[in-house]
C-alpha positions in Angstrom: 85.4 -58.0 -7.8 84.1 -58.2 -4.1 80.9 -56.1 -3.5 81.7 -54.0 -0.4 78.1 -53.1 0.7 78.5 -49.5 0.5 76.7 -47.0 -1.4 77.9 -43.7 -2.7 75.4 -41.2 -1.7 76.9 -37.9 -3.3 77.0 -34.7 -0.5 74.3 -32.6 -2.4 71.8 -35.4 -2.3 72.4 -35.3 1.7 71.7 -31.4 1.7 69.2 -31.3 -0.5 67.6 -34.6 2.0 68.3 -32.5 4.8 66.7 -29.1 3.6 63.5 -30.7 2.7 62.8 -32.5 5.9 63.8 -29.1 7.9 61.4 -27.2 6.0 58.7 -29.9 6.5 59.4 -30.0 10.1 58.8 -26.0 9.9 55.7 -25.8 8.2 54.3 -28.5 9.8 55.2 -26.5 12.5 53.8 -23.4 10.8 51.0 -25.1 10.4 49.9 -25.3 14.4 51.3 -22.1 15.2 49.1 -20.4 12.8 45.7 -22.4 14.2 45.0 -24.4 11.7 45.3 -27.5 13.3 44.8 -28.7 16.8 47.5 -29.5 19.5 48.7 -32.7 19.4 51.6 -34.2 21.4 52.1 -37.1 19.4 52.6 -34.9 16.2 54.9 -32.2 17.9 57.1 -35.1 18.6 56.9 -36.3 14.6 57.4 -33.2 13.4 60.4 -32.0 16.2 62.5 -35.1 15.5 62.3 -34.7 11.5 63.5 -31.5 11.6 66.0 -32.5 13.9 67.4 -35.7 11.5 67.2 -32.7 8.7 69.6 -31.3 10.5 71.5 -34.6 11.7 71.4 -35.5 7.8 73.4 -32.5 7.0 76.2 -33.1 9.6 76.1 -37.1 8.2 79.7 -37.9 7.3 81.8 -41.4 6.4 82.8 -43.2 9.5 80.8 -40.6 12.0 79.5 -42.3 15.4 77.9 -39.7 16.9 75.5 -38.5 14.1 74.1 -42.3 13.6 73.5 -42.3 17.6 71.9 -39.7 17.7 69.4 -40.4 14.7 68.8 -43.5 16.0 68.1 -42.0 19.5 65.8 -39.3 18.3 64.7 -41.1 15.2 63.9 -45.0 17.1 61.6 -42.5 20.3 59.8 -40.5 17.5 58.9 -43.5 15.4 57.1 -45.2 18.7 55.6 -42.3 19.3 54.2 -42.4 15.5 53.3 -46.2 15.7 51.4 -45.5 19.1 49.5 -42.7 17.4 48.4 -45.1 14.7 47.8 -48.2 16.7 45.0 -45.8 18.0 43.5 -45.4 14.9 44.1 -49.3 14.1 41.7 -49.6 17.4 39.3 -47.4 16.5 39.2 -49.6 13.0 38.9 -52.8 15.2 36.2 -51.5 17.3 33.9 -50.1 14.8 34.0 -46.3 15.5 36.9 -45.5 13.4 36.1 -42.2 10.8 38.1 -40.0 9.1 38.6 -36.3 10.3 36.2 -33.7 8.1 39.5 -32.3 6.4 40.8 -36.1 5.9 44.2 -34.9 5.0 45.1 -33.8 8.6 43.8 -37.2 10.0 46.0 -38.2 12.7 46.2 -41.9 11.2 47.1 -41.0 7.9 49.4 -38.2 9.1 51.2 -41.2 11.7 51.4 -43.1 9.3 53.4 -40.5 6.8 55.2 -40.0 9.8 57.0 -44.0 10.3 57.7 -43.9 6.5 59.9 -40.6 6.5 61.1 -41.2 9.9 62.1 -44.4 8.6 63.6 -43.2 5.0 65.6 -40.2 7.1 67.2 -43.2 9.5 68.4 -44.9 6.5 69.5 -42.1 4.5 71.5 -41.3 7.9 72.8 -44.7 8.6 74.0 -44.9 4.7 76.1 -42.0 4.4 77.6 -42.6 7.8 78.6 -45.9 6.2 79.3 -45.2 2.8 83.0 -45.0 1.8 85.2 -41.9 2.3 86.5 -42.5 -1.0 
């Protein structure tokens, strides 16, 4: 028997996917609009776009075009966005001044970083149930 490459990713997995990135994007979100942490273009583009491939991952279907365009649109700008936000902190580590923030969990480096490896799981998570089989 031939192995056709595709996956089965059952439906709920893809909601459940979904749900949990949205509400990350939101309190993320929550999370500057309440003051608690400082303005940051780089992160409001991290944050928007996975909330935004939440959402895509929800409308992910067998055979869709659109959907996988998209993610990869949104998905391929925010990820260069991330990798330029942590390229700064790989040049702050080359030129000797690099430290962590006070509160190291909201350190733009670690937080980029974070960042490429969800943006990156959502884009496959995407791309997989747009080519899994609509059997």
């Amino acid at each position: 028997m031939a192995d056709d490459g595709g996956m089965t990713i059952p439906a709920k997995t893809l909601y459940i996917a979904g749900a949990v990135a949205v509400l990350v994007s939101l309190l993320a979100w929550s999370v500057e609009w309440s003051g608690l942490a400082y303005v940051c273009p780089y992160c409001r583009v991290q944050r928007t776009v996975i909330g935004v491939l939440g959402v895509l991952t929800l409308f992910a279907r067998p055979g869709g075009i659109v959907v996988p365009w998209l993610s990869l649109s949104a998905g391929g700008f925010a990820f260069v966005v991330a990798a330029m936000q942590h390229f700064n902190g790989w040049k702050r580590i080359s030129s000797g001044s690099f430290s962590f923030n006070a509160q190291w969990y909201i350190d733009p480096w670690l937080l980029s970083g974070c960042a490429m490896l969800i943006l990156v799981a959502q884009l496959m998570l995407v791309q997989a149930a747009c080519r899994r089989s609509a059997r």
